[in-house]
N, C-alpha and C positions, 0 to 999 in steps of 0.2 A: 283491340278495338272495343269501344261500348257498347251495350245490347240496346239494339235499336227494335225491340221485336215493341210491338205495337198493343192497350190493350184491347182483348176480343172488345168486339163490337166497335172499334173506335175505328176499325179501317175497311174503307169502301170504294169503288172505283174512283172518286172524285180525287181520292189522297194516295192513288194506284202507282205504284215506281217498280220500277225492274230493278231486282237485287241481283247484284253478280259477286258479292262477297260473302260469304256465312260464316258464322261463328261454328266454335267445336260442338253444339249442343246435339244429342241429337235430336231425330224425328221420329219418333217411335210407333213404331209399325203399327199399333193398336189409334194412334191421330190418323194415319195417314189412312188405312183402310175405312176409319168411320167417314172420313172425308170422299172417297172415294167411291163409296156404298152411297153417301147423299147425292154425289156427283149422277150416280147412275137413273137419279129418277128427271136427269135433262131429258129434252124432247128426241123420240127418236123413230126412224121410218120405219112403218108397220110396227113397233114395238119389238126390234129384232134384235137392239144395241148391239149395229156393226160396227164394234170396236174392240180391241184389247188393248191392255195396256203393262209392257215391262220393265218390272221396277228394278233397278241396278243401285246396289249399294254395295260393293266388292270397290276397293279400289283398282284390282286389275283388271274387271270389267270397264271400267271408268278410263282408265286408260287405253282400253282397245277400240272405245267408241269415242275418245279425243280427236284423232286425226281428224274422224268423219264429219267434224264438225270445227275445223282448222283451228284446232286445237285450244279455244276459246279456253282459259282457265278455270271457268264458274264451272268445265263438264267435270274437271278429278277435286276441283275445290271443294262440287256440293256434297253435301251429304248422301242426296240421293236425285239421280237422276229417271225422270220415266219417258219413258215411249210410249206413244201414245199412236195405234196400228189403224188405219182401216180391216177391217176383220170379217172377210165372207166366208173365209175356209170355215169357222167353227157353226154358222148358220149352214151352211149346204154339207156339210157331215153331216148335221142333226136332221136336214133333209131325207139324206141316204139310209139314215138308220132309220128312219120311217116310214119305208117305201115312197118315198118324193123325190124326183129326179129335178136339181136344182138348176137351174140356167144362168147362173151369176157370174159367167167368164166373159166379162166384156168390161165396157168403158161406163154406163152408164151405173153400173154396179160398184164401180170402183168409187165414181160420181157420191153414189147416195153414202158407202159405208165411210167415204172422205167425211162429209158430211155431218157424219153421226157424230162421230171420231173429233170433231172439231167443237161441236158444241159440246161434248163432255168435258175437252180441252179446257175451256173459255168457262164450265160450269163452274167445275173442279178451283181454276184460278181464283175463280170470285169468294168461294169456301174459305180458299188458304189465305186469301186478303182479310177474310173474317176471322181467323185463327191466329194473323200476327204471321204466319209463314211469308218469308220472301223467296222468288221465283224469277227465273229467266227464260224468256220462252224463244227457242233458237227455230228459229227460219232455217238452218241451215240443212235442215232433216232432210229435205225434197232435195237437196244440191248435187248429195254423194250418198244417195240410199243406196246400194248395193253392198257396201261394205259395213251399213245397218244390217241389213238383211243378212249377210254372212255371219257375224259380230254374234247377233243375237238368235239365230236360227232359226228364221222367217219360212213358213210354208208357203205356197202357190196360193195365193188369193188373200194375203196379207202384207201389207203396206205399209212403213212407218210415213206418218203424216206431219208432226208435232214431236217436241221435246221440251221437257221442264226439268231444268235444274232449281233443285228444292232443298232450303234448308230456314233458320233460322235468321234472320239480319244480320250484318255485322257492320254496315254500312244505312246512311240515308240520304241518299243523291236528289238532288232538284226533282220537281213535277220534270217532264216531258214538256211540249207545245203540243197542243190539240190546234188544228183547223173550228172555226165557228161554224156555228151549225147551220148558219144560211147558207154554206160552202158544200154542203153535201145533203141537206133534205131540199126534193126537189115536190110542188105540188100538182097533184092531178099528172102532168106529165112531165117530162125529165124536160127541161132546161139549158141548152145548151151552155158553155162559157165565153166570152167576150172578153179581149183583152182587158179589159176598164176592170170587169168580175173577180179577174187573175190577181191585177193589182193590188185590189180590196181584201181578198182572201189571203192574202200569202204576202202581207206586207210587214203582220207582225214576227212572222216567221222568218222571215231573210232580213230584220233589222232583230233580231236578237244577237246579242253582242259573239256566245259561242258560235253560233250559225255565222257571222261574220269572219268571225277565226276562224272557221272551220275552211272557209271560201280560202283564205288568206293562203294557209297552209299547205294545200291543194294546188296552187296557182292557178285558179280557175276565177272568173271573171263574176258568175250569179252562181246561188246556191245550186240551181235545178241542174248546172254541167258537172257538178260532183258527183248527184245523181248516175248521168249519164255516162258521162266521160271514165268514171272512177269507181263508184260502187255497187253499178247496176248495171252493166254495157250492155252492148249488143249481143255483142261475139261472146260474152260469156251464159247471156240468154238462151242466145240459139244452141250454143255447146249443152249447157247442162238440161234444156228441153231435149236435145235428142238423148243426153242421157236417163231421162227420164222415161221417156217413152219407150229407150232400150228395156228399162227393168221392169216396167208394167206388164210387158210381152212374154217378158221370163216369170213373172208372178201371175201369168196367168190374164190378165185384166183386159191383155190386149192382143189380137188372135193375128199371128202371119198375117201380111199385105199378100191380098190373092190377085192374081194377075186378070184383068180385065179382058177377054179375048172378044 
């Protein structure tokens, strides 16, 4: 495949695509931490940057954190994959070593350092977009965290949030479809939607020809019962919410249901 890596400064969100293929080059550690170091001056609560982030570039690591993420190829493809944690255990240690008794074992704290951890995410991204690095950013981290958390040897009050498989281009796949932006800025107060509204927004979307085949393919009738019916259910909601909520409890975040007398 041809190097599709971009020059600095020529790529910005506007020309933003998900790479899922990388070339052999690598990413060498001295880009990625200056990147990472820039990344660190994103906004963050109280100035506490609750986050960590582990960088895996083993390919047996790579492979033991595949399943976790059904085994998408871009996780043992990239060069280097990061995790990207909500991170309170290393703030309330630094607590403890200071005579400061920390209270960060709840929901609201797992809230702010998710938070943190996302906009370093989403900084970070925007850096590697200015670098010519292509990147995939897997949803699938919240699905089956607990075998994150084993994988990579997660303490009590840290949470993988995010994952970015990182490397090189090797590929250059279509823009995405964006919604317009009357679709989602609402003013003074929120707006509700009206069928007529639905139409408008989302017509150039479910008349694009993939989005068409994609209906086809599926045997589904409109785009939005792919959605539901097939990549987004219910039952698979409600499943991996309670497995969610199971590991928050084990990490800490979220304390025994006390019984109400």
């Amino acid at each position: 495949m041809g190097n599709f890596s971009y020059l600095w400064g020529m790529k910005n969100l506007t020309t933003r695509r998900t790479i899922r293929q990388y070339s052999d080059k690598e990413v060498s550690q001295e880009l990625l931490n200056r990147l990472m170091t820039e990344a660190s001056r994103t906004q963050t609560m109280g100035n506490l940057q609750l986050y960590s982030v582990v960088v895996t570039r083993s390919a047996e690591m790579k492979k033991k954190l595949a399943p976790a993420h059904f085994n998408q190829p871009m996780v043992t493809g990239a060069p280097v994959v990061l995790t990207i944690c909500a991170d309170f255990n290393r703030t309330s240690t630094w607590a403890r070593c200071r005579k400061a008794e920390p209270g960060y074992d709840n929901f609201l704290s797992f809230i702010n350092a998710s938070i943190d951890a996302l906009l370093f995410t989403q900084t970070l991204c925007n850096l590697m977009d200015e670098e010519g690095l292509g990147y995939c950013y897997l949803g699938t981290t919240v699905y089956q965290p607990q075998q994150i958390i084993d994988i990579l040897q997660l303490p009590k009050l840290v949470m993988p949030v995010a994952t970015l498989t990182v490397g090189w281009p090797a590929e250059q796949p279509p823009l995405s479809d964006r919604l317009p932006l009357e679709s989602f800025v609402h003013e003074e107060t929120y707006t509700d939607y009206l069928g007529k509204d639905i139409d408008t927004y989302y017509n150039n979307k479910e008349q694009l020809l993939e989005n068409q085949q994609f209906v086809r393919e599926n045997h589904k009738e409109t785009l939005a019962q792919v959605f539901t019916d097939i990549r987004y259910t219910r039952k698979d909601n409600e499943a991996m919410s309670e497995e969610l909520l199971r590991v928050l409890r084990r990490q800490g975040f979220l304390q025994p249901m006390q019984r109400i007398v």
